[in-house]
N, C-alpha and C positions, 0 to 999 in steps of 0.2 A: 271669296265672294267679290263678285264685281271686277274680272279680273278682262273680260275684255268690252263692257261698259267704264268708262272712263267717269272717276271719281274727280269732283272738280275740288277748288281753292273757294274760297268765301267771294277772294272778287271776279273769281273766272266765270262760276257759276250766277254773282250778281250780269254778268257782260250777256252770258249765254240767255236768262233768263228775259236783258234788257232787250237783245237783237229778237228773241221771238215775239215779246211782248211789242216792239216796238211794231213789226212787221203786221201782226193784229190789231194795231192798232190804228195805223194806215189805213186799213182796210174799215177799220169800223168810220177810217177819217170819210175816206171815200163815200161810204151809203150815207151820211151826217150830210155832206156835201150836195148826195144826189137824190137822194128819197125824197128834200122839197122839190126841187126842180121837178120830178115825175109824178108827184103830187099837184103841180101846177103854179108852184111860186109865190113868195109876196105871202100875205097877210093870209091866202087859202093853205099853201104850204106848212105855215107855221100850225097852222087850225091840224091840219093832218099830221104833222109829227108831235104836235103835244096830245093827240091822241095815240099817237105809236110810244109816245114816252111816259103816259099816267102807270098803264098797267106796270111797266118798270119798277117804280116806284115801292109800291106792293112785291112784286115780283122777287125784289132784292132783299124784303126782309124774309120773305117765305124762304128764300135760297139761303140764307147765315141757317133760318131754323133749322133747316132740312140739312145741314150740311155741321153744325155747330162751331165752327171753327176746328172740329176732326181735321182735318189736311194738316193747320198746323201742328195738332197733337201728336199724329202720326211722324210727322216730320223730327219734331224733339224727340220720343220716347224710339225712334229709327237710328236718329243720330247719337242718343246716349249710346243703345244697345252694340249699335255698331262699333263705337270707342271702345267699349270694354269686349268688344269679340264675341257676342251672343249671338249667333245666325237663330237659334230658337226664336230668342226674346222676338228679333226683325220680324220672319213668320210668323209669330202668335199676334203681334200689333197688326198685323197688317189684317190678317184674315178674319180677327173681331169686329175691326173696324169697317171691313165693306161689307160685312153684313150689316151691322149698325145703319149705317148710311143707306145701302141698298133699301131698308126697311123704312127708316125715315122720307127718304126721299119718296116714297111710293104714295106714304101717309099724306103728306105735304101737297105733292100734286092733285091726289084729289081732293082734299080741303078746300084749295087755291080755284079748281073749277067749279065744284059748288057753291063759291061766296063770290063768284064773278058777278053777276045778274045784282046783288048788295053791292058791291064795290061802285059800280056802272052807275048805278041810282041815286043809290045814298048816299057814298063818300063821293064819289067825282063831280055827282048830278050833271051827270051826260050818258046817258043811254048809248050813243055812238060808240064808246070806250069796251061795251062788255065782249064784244068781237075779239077785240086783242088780248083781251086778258085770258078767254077760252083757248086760244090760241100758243098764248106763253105758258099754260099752265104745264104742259110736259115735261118743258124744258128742265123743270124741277128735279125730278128723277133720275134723269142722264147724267146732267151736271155733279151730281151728289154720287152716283158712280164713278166718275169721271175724276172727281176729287179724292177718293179714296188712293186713285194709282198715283196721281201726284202727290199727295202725300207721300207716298213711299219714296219714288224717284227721289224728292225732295230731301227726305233723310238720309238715302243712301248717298249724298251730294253728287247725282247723277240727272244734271239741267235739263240736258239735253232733247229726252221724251216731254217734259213737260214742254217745254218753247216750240216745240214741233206741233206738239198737239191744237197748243194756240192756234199755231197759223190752219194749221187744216179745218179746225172747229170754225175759224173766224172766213175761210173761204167761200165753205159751205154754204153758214150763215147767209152771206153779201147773193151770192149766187141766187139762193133759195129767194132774199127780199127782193131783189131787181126782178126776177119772175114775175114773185106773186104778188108786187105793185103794179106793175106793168099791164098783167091779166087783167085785175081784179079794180082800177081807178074806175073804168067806166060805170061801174056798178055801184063808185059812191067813196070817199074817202072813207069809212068807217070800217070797209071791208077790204079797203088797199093797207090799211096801217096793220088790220088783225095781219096780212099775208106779207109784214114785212116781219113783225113780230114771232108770226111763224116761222120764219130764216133762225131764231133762237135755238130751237127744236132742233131743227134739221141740222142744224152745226154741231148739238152737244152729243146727238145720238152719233153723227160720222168723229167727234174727238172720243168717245167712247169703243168703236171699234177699234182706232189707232193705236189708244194704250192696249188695248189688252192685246193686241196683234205685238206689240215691242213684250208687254209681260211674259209670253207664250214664247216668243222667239226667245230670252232670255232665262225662262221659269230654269233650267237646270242650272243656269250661272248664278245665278241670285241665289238661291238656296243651297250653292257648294258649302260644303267645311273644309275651311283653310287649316287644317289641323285639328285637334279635339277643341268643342263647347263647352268650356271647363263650367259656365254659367248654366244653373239649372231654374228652369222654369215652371215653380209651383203654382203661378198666380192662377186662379180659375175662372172661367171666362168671364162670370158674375164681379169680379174683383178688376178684370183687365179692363171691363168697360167702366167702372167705377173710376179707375186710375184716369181713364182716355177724357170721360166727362169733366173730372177736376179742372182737368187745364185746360176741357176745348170751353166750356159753359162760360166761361169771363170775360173768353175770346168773342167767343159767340155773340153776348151782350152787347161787344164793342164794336161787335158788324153788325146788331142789328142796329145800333145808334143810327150810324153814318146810313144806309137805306130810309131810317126814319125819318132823318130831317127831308130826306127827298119827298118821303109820304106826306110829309109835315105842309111841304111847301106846297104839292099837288091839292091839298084837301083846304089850307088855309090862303093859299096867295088867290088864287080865284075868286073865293069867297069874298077875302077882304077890299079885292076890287071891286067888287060888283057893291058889295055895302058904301061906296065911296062913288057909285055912281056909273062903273062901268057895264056895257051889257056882257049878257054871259058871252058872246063871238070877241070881242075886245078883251077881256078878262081872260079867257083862254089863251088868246093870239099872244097879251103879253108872261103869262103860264110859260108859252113857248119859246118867247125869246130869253128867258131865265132856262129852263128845262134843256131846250134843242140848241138853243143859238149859244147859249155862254158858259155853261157847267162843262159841255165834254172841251171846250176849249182849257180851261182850267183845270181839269184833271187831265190834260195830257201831260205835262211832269210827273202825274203820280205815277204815270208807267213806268218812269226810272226809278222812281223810290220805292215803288213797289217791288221791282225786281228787286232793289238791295235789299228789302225787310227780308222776302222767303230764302232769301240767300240768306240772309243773316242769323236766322232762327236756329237752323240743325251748326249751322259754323259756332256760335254762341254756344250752345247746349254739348257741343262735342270737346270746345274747350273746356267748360265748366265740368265735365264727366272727369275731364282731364287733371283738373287742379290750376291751368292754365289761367288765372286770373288777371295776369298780363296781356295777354293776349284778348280778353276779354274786352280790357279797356280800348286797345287798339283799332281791334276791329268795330267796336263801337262811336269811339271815337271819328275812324274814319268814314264810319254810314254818316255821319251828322257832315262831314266836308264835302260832300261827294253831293248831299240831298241838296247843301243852300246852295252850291256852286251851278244846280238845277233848277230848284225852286225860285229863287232872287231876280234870275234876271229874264227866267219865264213871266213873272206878276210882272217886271218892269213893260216889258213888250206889249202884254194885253194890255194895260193902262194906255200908252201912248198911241194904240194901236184900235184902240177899243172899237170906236166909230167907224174906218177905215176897213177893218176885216170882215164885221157881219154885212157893211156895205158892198166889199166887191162878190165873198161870197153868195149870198143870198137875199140881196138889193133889199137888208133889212135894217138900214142907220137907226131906226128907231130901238133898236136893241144895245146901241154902243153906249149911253147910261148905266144901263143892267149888268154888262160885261166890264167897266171900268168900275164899278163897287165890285163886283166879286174879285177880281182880281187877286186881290192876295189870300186869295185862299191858294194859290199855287204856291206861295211862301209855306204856312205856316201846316199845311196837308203833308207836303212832304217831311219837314220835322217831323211831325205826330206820327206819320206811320216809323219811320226808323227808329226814332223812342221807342214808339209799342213796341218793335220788333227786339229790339236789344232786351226790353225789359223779362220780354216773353219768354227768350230762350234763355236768361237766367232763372227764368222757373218765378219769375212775379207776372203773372197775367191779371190778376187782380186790379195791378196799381193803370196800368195803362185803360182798363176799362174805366174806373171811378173818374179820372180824370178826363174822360172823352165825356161819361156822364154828366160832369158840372159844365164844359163848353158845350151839350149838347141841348141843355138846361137853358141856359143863356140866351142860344141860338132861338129857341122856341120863342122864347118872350118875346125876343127883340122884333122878330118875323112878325109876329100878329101886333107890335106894336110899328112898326116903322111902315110896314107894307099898307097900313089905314091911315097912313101921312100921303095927304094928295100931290103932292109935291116928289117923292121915292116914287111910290108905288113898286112895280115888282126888282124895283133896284132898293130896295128895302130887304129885303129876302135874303141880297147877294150878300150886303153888308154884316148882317146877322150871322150867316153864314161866317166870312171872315174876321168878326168876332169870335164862335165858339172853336174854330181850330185855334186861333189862335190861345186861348186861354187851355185848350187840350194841351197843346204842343208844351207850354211855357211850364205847366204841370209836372208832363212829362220827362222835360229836362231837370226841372228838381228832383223828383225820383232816382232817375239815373247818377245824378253829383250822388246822392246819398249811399249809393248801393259800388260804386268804383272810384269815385275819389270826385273832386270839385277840377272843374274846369272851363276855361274860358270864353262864354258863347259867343263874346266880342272878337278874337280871334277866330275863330270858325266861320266868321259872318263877313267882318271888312273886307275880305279882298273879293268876294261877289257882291256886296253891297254897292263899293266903290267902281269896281268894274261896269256894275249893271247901271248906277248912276250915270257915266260917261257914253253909256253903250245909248243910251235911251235917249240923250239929247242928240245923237249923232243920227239916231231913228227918227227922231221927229223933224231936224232940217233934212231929211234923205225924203219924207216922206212928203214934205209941203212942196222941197223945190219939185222933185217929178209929178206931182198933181198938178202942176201948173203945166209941166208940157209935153208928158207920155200917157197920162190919162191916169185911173187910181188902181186898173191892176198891176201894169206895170210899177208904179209908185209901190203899192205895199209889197209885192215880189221882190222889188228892189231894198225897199229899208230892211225888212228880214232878212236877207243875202248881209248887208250893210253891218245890222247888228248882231248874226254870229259872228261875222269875220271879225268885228272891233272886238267882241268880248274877248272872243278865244284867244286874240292877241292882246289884249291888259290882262285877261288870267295867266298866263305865260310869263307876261313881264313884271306881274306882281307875285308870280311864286307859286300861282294859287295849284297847278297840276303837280306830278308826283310821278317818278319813275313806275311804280308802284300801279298807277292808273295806269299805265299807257302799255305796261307789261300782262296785265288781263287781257289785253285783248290776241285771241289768239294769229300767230305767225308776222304780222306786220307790227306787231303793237312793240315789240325792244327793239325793232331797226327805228324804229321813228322815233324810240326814246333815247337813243342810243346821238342819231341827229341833233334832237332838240338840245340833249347834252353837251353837247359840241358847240352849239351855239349860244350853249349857258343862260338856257330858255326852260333848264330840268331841275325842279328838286330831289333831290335822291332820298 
């Protein structure tokens, strides 16, 4: 099986994962960028993409439902079957499971269009919103197909289709919303955000032809027997979904959290503004500079940590098939070095940077409050998800849910209490936010000491802490003296230039990379490690 599909390594397939993910995300960088501008800017801009970003909100939980966290399940119960040489077992997961999905998803998307007109009214109280939501409701069903084959690829540790798919879905997407923003402004922002939101759709249905075009080209390779199935497979279908729900329904719970809080903030940051004296246009406006201006800035690290968790799932679970509990520690150990050497000096950046970014981008300074409390949520998101993920493929999905539960708990309170401080307002949100990862995360990691041994979060952390420290005072004299005499986009293009270069050079000199790192990446990555060695800039 799998014999001219190429099976990847835990950190090859984290790299392959990161390079698609990352290239999707570009691209989603891109329309974040440009959907206000074509919306018209400023304060009208923001008005139109917190209505392009409410239905989301909803959108994300309806998608965990309709999907349950299956992709990861498929991925473990892939990856075990595959260690002990079951080609059966692989086929029977895989073809319960998009039926599963195929059926949910179908359920889901019409639900999601019939409680649009509700959503619009009564949770949002904005009538303008129910366009978009009519419009995303498709996407439901694709996506939930779409996750059935990544699942598989995923367990069979084969990146490759999945990162590809991203970027074509994510093409689509961008194409489809610059269209039908384009077309559809004259006629009124309520109907240019439904037609960006529809770019959703049109991207999940074109990532859907692509897998199954890779499944089909593939189908006889994938289902070869590499000698006899010594493994027989009684489970009955009734039993295999039984088995698939145990360990996606936890997962599930802990994606619909993270969606929630976004619901949480759409339904309550508006509200508690307007109670505190804002009109509903200003209460929106700043909706949006929390929602559009500062969230997808701060979950850009999760692309990396995200790529290490689905990497890390079936790697985990094929060790543990294994008896490999060494190995176990390892590879968990190194998602946690890999995430803070991400996350650290990501939060340092937006902090110092906060005012200065939503300024040049989107001549929204009013937002750099908002984006300087959320901020560390780029720290403590990226821990949480590689916890969850280690915790997952050793087959505890339970604990990483409970524990996003009590930060997600937190989170709520704090929102509806800080966001009615006149003083916060929707930087009240962010903060809250960055409270309940943080108490997810911190959970997390005690779960994990308990389950492979105790270990040092102090070491994991100093040499991106100390780096990112240093890196962020060199960012902010980089970014005051050129505001003074290139103007402030060249000023912040330049501190960011400024502050990769510093870090990746005190990460080097304080140890913090790994031959290990730089050998994932494919063909350039052990000439360079190989270099750095030589200049006794490598740990081995």
């Amino acid at each position: 099986m799998l014999t001219g599909m190429r099976r990847d390594s835990f950190l090859r397939g984290a790299f392959i994962l990161l390079i698609g993910s990352l290239a999707s995300r570009l691209l989603g960088a891109v329309y974040r960028f440009i959907l206000p501008w074509l919306m018209g800017g400023g304060d009208q801009g923001a008005y139109g993409m917190a209505l392009f970003g409410m239905p989301y909100s909803i959108y994300s939980i309806a998608l965990v439902i309709s999907t349950m966290g299956i992709p990861l399940a498929i991925s473990k119960l892939v990856s075990e079957a595959t260690a002990v040489g079951s080609v059966r077992q692989v086929r029977r997961v895989f073809f319960v499971s998009l039926g599963l999905l195929a059926a949910m998803g179908a359920v889901v998307s019409t639900i999601l269009y019939y409680l649009s007109p509700f959503l619009a009214n009564q949770v949002w109280q904005n009538p303008d919103a129910y366009y978009s939501m009519v419009a995303l409701a498709p996407a439901v069903f694709f996506v939930a197909i779409m996750s059935a084959f990544r699942g598989l690829f995923q367990g069979l540790q084969a990146m490759t289709p999945h990162a590809i798919s991203q970027i074509v879905e994510q093409i689509f997407r961008v194409i489809t919303m610059f269209v039908m923003v384009i077309l559809l402004v004259p006629r009124g922002l309520e109907f240019a955000a439904a037609g960006a939101t529809f770019g959703a759709t049109v991207g999940a249905f074109v990532g859907v032809l692509y897998l199954v075009w890779v499944y089909m080209r593939h189908r006889n390779e994938l289902w070869r027997f590499e000698g006899r199935d010594t493994l027989e497979v009684k489970t009955s279908t009734t039993d295999m979904i039984r088995d698939i729900l145990i360990f996606a329904v936890p997962i599930s719970i802990s994606g619909i959290i993270m969606p929630l809080m976004r619901f949480v903030d759409a339904a309550v940051v508006p509200s508690r503004l307007m109670a505190t004296g804002y009109s509903v246009i200003t209460a929106t406006t700043s909706y949006g500079y929390l929602e559009s201006y500062s969230m997808p800035l701060v979950n850009v690290p999760a692309v990396f940590s995200a790529a290490i968790a689905i990497s890390l799932v079936p790697s985990i679970s094929s060790s543990l098939a294994r008896g490999d509990h060494r190995g176990i520690r390892e590879k968990a150990l190194a998602s946690l070095r890999l995430a803070s050497l991400i996350g650290v000096p990501a939060a340092t950046g937006l902090f110092i940077l906060s005012t200065e970014i939503p300024s040049f981008f989107w001549r929204a300074p009013e937002a750099g409050p908002v984006l300087a409390a959320v901020s560390g949520v780029a720290v403590f998101l990226t821990l949480q998800q590689v916890t969850s993920a280690a915790l997952q493929g050793m087959g505890h999905p339970i604990l990483p849910m409970r524990n996003l539960m009590v930060g997600a708990v937190v989170k709520f309170v704090l929102t509806w209490v800080l966001v009615g401080i006149p003083v916060l307002g929707a930087s009240g949100a962010g903060l809250a936010t960055v409270a309940g990862f943080l108490i997810a995360a911190s959970l997390n990691l005690l779960s994990l000491m308990n389950r492979i041994g105790r270990f040092s979060v102090t070491a994991l952390l100093w040499r991106a802490t100390v780096a990112s420290a240093v890196m962020g005072a060199g960012v902010r004299f980089t970014s005051s003296a050129l505001s003074i005499r290139v103007g402030l986009p060249f000023a912040v293009m330049g501190s960011v230039v400024v502050g990769v270069v510093l870090y990746g050079v005190l990460i080097l000199l304080l140890g913090g990379i790994r031959s290990s790192d730089l050998e994932m990446i494919p063909r350039i990555g052990s000439r360079v490690a190989n270099v750095l060695r030589a200049l006794r800039l490598l740990r081995d």
